[in-house]
Residue frames as a rotation matrix with the C-alpha (Angstrom) as fourth column:
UNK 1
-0.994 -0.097 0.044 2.70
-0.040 0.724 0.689 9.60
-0.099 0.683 -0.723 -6.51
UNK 2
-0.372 0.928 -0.011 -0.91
0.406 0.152 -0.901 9.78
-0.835 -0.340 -0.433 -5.71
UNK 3
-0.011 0.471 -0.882 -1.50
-0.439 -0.795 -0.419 12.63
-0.898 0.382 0.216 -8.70
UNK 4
0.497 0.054 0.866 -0.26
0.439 0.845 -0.305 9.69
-0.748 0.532 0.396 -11.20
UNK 5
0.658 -0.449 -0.604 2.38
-0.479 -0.869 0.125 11.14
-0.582 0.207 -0.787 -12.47
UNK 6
0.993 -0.034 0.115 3.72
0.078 0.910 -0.407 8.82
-0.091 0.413 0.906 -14.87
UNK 7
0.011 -0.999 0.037 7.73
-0.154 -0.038 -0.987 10.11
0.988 0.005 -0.154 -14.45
UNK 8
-0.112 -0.064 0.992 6.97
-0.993 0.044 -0.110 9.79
-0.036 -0.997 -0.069 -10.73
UNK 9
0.917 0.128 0.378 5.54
-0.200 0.967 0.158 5.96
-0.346 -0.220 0.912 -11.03
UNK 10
0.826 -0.441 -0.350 8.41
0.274 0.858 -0.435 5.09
0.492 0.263 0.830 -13.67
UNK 11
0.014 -0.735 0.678 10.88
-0.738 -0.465 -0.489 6.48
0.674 -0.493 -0.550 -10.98
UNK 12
0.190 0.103 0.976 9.40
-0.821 0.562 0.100 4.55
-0.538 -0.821 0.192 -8.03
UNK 13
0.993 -0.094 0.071 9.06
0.114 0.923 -0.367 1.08
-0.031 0.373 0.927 -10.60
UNK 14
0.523 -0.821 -0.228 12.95
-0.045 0.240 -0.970 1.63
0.851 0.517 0.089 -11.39
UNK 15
-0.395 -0.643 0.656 14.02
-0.741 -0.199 -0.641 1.89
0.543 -0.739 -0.398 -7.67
UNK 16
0.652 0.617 0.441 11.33
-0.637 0.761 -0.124 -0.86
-0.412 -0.200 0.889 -6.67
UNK 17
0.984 0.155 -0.083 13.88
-0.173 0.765 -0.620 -2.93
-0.032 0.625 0.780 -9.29
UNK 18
0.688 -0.723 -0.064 16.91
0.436 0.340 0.833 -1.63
-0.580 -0.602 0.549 -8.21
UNK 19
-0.017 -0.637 0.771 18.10
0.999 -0.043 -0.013 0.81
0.041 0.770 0.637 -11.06
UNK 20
0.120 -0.136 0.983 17.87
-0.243 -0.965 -0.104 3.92
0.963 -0.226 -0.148 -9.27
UNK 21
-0.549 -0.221 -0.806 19.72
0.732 0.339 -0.591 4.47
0.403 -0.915 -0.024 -5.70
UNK 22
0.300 0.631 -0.715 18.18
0.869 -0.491 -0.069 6.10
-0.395 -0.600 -0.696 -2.58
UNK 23
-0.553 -0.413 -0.724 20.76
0.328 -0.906 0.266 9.18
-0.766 -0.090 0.637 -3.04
UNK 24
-0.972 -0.043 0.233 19.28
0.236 -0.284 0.929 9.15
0.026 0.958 0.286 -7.10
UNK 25
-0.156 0.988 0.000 15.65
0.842 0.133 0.522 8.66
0.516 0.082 -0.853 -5.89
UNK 26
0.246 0.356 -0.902 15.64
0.680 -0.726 -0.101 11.62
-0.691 -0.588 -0.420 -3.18
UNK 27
-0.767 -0.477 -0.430 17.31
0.130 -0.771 0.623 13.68
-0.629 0.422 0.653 -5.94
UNK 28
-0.918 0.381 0.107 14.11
0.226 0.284 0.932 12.76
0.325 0.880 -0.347 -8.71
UNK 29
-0.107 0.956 -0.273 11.29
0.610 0.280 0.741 12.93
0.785 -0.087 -0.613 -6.12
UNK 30
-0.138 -0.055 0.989 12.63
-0.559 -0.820 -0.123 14.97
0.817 -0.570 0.083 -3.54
UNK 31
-0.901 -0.289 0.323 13.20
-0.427 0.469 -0.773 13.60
0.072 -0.835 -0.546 0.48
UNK 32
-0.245 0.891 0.383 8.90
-0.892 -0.052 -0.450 13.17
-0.381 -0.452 0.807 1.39
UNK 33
0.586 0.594 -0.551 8.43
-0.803 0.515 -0.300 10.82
0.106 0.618 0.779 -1.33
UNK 34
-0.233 -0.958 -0.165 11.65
-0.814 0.285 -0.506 9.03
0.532 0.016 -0.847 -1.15
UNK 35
-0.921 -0.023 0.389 11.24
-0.376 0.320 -0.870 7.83
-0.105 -0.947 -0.304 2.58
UNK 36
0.334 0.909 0.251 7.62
-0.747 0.417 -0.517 6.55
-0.574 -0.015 0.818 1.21
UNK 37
0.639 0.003 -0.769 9.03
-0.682 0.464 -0.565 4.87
0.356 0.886 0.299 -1.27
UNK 38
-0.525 -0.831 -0.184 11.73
-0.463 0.460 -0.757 3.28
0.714 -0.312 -0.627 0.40
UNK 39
-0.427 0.508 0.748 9.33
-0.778 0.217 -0.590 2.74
-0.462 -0.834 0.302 3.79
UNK 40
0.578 0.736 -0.354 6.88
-0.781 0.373 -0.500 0.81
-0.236 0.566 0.790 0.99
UNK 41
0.242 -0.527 -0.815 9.98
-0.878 0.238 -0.415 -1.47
0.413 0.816 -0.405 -0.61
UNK 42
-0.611 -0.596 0.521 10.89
-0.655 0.010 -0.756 -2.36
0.445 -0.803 -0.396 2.77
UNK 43
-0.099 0.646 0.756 7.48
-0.756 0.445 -0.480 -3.62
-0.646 -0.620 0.445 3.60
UNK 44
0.684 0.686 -0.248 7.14
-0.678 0.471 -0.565 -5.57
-0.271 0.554 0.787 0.41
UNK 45
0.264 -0.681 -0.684 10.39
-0.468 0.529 -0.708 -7.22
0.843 0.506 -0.179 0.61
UNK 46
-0.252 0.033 0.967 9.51
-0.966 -0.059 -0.250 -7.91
0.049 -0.998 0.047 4.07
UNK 47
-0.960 0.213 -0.183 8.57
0.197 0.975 0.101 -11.80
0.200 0.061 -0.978 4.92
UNK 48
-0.223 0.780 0.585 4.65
-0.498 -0.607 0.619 -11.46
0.838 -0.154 0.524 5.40
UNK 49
-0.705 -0.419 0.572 3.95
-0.688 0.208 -0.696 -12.39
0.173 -0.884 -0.435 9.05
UNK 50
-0.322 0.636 -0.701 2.20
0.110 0.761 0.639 -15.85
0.940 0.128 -0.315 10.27
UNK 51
-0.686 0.386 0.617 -0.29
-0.725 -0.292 -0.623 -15.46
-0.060 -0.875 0.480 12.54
UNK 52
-0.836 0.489 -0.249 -2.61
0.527 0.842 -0.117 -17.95
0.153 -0.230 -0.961 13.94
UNK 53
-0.124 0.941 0.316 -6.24
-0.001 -0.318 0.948 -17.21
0.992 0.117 0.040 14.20
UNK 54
-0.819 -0.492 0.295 -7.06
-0.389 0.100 -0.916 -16.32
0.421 -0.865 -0.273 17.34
UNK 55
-0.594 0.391 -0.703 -9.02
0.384 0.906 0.180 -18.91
0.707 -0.163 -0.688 19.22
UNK 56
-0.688 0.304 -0.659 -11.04
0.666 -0.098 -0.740 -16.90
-0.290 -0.947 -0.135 21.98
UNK 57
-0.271 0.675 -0.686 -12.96
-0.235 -0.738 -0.633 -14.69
-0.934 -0.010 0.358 20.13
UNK 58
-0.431 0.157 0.889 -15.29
0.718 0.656 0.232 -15.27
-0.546 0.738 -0.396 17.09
UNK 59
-0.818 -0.066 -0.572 -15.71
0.064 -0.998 0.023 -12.81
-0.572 -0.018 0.820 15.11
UNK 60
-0.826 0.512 -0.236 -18.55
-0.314 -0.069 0.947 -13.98
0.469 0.856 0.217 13.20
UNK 61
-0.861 0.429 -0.273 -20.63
0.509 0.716 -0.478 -15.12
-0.010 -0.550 -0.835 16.10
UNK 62
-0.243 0.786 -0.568 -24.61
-0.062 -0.597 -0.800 -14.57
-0.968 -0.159 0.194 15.78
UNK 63
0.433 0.559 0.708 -26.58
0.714 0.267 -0.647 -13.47
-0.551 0.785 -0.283 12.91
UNK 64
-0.425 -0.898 0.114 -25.44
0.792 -0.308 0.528 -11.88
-0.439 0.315 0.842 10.00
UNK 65
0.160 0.965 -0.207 -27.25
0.470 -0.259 -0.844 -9.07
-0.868 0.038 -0.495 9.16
UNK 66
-0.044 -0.182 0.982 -27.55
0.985 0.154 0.073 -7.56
-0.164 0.971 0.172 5.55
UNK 67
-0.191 -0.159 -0.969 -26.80
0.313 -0.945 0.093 -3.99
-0.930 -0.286 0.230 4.76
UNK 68
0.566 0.740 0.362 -29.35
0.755 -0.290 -0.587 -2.21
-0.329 0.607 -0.724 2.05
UNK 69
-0.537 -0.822 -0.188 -26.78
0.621 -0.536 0.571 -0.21
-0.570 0.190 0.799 -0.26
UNK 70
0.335 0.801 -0.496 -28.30
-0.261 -0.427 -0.866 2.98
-0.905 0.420 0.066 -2.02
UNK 71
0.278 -0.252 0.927 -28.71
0.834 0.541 -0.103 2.23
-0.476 0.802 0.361 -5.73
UNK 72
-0.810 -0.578 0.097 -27.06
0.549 -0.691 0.470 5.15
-0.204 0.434 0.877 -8.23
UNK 73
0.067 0.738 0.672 -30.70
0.398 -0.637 0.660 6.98
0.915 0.223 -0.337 -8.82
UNK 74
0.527 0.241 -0.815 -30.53
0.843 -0.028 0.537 6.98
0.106 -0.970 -0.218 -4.68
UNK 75
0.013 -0.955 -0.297 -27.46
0.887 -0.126 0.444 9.13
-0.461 -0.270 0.845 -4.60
């Protein structure tokens, strides 16, 4: 999917919705992509997990220091 293949996205968007099965999706994209696609569905239909900040360590402690980016002429 990465090359933006636009029969590859509207594959993945119809199985993302349920109108293509696994068996139809490995058959369209082939096994590699499949198992990404599926792995991906899985994570986004997942609950997303509560975590608690953790209380022993600050991650912002101290000064913050600024960080001089080069400007496009730099480059």
């Amino acid at each position: 999917m990465s090359d933006g293949n636009a029969d590859t996205q509207a594959i993945a968007t119809a199985y993302c919705d349920d109108g293509v099965s696994v068996d139809q999706l490995t058959a369209l994209v082939g096994a590699k992509t499949a198992q990404r696609l599926r792995l991906l569905k899985a994570d986004l239909e997942d609950e997303p997990l509560d975590l608690a900040a953790p209380e022993d360590i600050d991650v912002y402690d101290g000064d913050a220091t600024a960080v001089e980016t080069a400007s496009d002429n730099d480059r």
